[in-house]
N, C-alpha and C positions, 0 to 999 in steps of 0.2 A: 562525797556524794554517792559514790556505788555503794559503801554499806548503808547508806538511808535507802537505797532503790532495792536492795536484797531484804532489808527487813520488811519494808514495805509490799512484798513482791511474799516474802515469807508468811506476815499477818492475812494477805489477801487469798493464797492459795490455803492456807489454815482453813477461814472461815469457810471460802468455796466448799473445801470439802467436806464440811463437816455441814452444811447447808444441804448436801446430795442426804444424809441420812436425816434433818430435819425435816424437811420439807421435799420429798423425792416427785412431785409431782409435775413441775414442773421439766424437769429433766426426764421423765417420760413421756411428756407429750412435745419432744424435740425427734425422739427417736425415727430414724428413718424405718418405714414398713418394709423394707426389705430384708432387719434384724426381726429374726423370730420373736414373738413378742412377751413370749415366755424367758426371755432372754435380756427384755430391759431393765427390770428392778435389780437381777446381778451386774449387768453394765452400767448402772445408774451408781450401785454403791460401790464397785471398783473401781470407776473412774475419782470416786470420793475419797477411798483410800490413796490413789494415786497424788493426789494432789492435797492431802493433807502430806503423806510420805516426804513428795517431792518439796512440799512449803517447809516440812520440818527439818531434809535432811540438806536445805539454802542454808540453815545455822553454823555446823561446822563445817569448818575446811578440808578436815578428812573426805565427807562427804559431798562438797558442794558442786562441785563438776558432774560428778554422777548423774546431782539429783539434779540439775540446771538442766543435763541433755535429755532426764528420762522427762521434765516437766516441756521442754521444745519436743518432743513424740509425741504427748500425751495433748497437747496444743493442735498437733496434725492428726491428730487422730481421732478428734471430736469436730475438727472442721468439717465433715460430711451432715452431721448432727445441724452444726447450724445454719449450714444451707440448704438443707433441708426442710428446717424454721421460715427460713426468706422465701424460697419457692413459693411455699403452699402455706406462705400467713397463718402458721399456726400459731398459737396464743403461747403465754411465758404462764402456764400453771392454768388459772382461770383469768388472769390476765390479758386483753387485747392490746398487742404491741403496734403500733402503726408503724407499715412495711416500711416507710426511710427508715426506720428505727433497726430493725429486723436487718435490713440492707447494711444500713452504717457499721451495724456488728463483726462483720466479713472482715475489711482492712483492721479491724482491733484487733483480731487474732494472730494477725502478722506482729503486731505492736507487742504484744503477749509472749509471740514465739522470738521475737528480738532481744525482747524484753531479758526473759530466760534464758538467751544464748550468750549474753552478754554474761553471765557468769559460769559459762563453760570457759571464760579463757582466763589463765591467771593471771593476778595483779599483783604486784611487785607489793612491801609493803618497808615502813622506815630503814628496816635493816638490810634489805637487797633480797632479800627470800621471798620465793614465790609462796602465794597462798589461794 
């Protein structure tokens, strides 16, 4: 079950991030006004490299710890962003989200940041080796 939640965890942070370079519009009309605003199309497609990074480097085991704690940062670090969203009802792109909506999203990113910690820790695998 945890390698279907890592892959699944891996494909969904892949697309996320590569959705920040598709379509960037949405992801700057999240930005909070107190990021210079010359400053959100680089945070919008950093935050995309981070989380295609962290989606790709959930694959191996070398990396997966790394990238499990840099994608739980990376989780706390954009939680400002979306509450920011829910305060002041801003739309998802040209989109109108209705606030439950907007609201609901808050406790997902704990579920996200779990989600990703859960493979900060090792798991044993047939032969008694951590991986």
């Amino acid at each position: 079950m945890k390698q279907v939640a890592r892959w699944l965890l891996t494909v969904f942070m892949v697309a996320a991030g590569a959705n920040h370079f598709i379509n960037p519009a949405p992801y700057l009309g999240m930005m909070p006004a107190e990021i210079p605003e010359g400053w959100h199309l680089a945070l919008v497609y950093i935050s995309g490299v981070a989380e295609i990074v962290g989606g790709l480097g959930l694959v191996h085991p070398a990396t997966r710890r790394w990238a499990a704690w840099g994608l739980v940062v990376l989780y706390v670090a954009i939680f400002p962003a979306n509450v920011n969203m829910a305060v002041n009802h801003l739309p998802l792109g040209a989109s109108e989200v209705p606030g439950w909506a907007l609201w609901a999203r808050l406790p997902l990113q704990l579920v996200l940041i779990v989600w990703a910690w859960w493979f900060t820790r090792p798991t044993t695998t047939d032969g008694g080796r951590l991986s």
